[in-house]
C-alpha positions in Angstrom: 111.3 95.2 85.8 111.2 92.3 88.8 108.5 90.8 90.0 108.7 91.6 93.7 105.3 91.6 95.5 106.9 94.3 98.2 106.4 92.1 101.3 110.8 91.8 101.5 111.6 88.6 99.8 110.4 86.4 97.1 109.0 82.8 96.4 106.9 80.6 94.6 105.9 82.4 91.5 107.1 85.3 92.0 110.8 83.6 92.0 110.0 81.5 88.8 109.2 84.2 87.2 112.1 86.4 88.2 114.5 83.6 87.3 112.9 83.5 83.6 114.1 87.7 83.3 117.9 86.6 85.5 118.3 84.3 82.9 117.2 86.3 80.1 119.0 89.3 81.1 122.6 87.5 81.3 121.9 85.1 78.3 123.2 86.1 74.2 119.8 87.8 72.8 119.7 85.4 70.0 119.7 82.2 73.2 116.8 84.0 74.9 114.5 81.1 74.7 111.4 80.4 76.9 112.8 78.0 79.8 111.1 75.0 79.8 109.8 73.9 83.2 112.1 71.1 83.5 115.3 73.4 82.8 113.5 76.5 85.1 113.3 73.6 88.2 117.2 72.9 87.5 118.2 76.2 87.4 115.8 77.1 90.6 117.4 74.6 92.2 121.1 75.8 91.6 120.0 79.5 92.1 118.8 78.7 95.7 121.7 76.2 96.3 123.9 79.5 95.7 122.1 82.3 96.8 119.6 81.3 99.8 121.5 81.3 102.7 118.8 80.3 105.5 117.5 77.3 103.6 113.9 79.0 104.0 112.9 78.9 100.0 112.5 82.4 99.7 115.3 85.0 98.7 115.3 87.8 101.3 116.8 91.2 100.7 120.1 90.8 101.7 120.6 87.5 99.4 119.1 89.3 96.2 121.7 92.1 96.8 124.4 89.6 95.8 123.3 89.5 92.9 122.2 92.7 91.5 124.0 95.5 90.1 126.5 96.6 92.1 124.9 100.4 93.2 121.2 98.6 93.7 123.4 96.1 95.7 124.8 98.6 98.0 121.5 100.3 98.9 120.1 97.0 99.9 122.8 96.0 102.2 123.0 99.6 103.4 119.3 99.6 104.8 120.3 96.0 106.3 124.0 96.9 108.0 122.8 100.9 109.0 119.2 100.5 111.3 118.3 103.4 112.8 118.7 104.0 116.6 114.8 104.2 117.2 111.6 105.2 115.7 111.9 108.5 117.0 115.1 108.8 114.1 112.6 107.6 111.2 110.1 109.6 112.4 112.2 112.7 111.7 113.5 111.0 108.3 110.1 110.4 107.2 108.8 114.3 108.4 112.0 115.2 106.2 111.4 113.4 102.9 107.5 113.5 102.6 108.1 117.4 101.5 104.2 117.7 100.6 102.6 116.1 103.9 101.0 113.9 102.0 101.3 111.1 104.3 103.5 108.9 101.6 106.8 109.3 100.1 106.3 109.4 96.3 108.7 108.6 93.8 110.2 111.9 93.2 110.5 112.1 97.3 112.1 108.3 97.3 114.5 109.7 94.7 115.6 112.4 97.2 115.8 110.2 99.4 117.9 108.0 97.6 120.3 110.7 96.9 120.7 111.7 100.3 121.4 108.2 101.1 124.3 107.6 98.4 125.9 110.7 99.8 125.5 110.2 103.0 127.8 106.5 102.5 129.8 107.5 99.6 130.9 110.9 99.2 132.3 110.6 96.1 129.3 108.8 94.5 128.1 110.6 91.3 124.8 109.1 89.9 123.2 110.1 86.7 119.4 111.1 86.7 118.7 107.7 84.4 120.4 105.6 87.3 118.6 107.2 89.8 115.3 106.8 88.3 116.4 103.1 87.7 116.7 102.4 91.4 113.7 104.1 92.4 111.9 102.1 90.1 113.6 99.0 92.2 113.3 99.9 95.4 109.6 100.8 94.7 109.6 97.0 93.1 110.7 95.1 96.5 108.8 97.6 98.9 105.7 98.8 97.5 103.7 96.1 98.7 100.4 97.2 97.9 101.4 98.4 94.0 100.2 101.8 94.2 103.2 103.3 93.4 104.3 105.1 97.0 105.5 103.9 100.2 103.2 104.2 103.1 104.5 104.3 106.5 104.8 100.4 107.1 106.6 100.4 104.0 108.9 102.7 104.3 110.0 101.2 107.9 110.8 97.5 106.1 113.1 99.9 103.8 114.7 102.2 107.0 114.8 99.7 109.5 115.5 100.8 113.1 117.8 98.5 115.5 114.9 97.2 117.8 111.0 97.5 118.3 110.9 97.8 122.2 107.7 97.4 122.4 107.9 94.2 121.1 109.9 92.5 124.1 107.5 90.2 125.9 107.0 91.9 129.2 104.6 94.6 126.7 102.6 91.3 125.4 101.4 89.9 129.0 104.1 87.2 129.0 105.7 88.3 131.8 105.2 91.1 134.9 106.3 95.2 133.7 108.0 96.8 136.3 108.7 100.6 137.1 112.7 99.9 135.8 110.9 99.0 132.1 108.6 101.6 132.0 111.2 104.2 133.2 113.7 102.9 130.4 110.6 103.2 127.7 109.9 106.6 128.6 113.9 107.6 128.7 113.9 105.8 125.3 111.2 108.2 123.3 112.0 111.2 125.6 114.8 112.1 123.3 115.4 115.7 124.6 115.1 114.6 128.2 112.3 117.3 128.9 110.2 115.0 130.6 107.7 114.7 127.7 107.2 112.4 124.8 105.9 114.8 122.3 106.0 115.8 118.6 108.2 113.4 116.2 109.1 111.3 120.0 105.3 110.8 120.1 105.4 109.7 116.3 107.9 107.0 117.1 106.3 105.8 120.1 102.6 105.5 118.1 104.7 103.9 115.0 106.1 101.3 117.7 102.6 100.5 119.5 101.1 100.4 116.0 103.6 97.7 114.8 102.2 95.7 118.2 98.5 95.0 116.3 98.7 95.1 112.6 101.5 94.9 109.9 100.5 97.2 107.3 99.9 100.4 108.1 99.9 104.4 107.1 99.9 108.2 108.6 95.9 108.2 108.4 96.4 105.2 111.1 98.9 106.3 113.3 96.6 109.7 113.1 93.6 107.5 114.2 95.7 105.9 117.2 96.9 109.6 118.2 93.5 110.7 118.9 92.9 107.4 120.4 95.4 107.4 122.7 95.2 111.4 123.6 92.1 111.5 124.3 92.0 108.4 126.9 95.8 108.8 128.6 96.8 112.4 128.0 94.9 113.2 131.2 96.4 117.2 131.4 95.2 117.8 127.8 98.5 119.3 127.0 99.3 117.3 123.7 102.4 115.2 125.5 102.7 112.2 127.2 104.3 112.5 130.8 105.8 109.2 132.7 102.8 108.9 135.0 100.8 108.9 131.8 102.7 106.2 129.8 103.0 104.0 133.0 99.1 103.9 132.6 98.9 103.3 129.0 101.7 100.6 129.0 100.4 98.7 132.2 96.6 98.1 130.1 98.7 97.6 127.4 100.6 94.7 129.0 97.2 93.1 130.6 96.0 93.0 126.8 95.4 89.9 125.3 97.8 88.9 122.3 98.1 86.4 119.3 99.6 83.5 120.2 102.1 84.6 117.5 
């Protein structure tokens, strides 16, 4: 088992002590010897000569998958080279895989998911049961940030990553002046079926987005929270959808909010 804390990448400890198992786990059983801090520092120090690309001292995703075995390898890279078009799309792949509503997708659900995933890329691809409970048990390891043995919301979106946050650009932080042509495009952006709505799973995506504006870790209880929030101060027609004279309301106070200077 590695000793990934779920936040994406590791360091410090975390990376000593997954170089201890690397080491053990490619070394002759009768040469599995305790390394001695001198020989872990030289061997940290090759290991990240190879394998850390962005000179940061940390070995991100994409840099561990060079060097695990070669099916984990392939679902790392394949979260990293095949983002999702918005959060509208992991909305709909979340609704899909959290089969009990439970507001998490449990092992047997990542499993699932997993499958789907290895079939989706490689049609061919025949995985035993043993294999697939090995790589759940992996990708719980490097996501699972909180250790309770699920993925919440947040987590799940470091796993399916979608190609770009909109919401994050500066004009919706107060750096510089949102004009009708933005807000037009982030309406056009969530209004999937062009019915001149954001509802349902296109509501979902936009909360998940705004969310991802004020806090880092998060779950379905608080994009629930936010919904109400949000409904009850800028759905002004009580229908349950967000219409473009709406959102240009919500997103023009959102713009005037004050913001980390991170």
């Amino acid at each position: 088992m590695l000793p990934f804390s779920g936040n994406g990448f590791i360091e410090g400890r975390e990376l000593d002590n997954f170089l201890r198992e690397f080491v053990a786990s490619v070394s002759a059983s009768d040469c599995r010897e305790l390394l001695s801090e001198s020989a872990l520092a030289s061997v940290k120090e090759a290991f990240m000569d190879a394998f850390d690309e962005n000179d940061d001292d940390k070995i991100e995703i994409s840099e561990l998958a060079q060097i695990l075995p070669t099916e984990e390898n392939f679902l790392l890279l394949f979260h990293h080279s095949n983002p999702l078009e918005s959060s509208v799309e992991f909305m709909k792949t979340w609704r899909e895989f959290d089969k009990d509503c439970s507001g998490y997708i449990e092992a047997d659900e990542l499993k699932e998911f997993l499958v789907h995933l290895l079939k989706d890329a490689k049609k061919d691809a025949q995985v035993s049961e043993e294999k697939l409970i090995e790589y759940t048990a992996t990708i719980l390891q490097l996501f699972d940030r909180n250790k309770d043995g699920k993925l919440q919301l947040s987590e799940m979106a470091k796993l399916i990553q979608v190609k770009e946050n909109y919401l994050c650009r500066p004009i919706f932080r107060g750096v510089t002046k949102i004009t009708e042509e933005d807000i037009e495009k982030v309406f056009k952006l969530y209004d999937k079926d062009r019915n001149g709505s954001i509802e349902n799973e296109e509501l979902n995506g936009f909360l998940k987005d705004l969310m991802e504006l004020v806090q880092e870790d998060y779950d379905n209880d608080d994009i629930g929270f936010m919904k109400n929030a949000i409904m009850d101060k800028w759905d002004l027609n009580r229908d349950g959808k967000i219409n473009l004279a709406e959102l240009t309301m919500l997103l023009l106070q959102q713009s005037t909010l004050p913001t980390d200077a991170n």
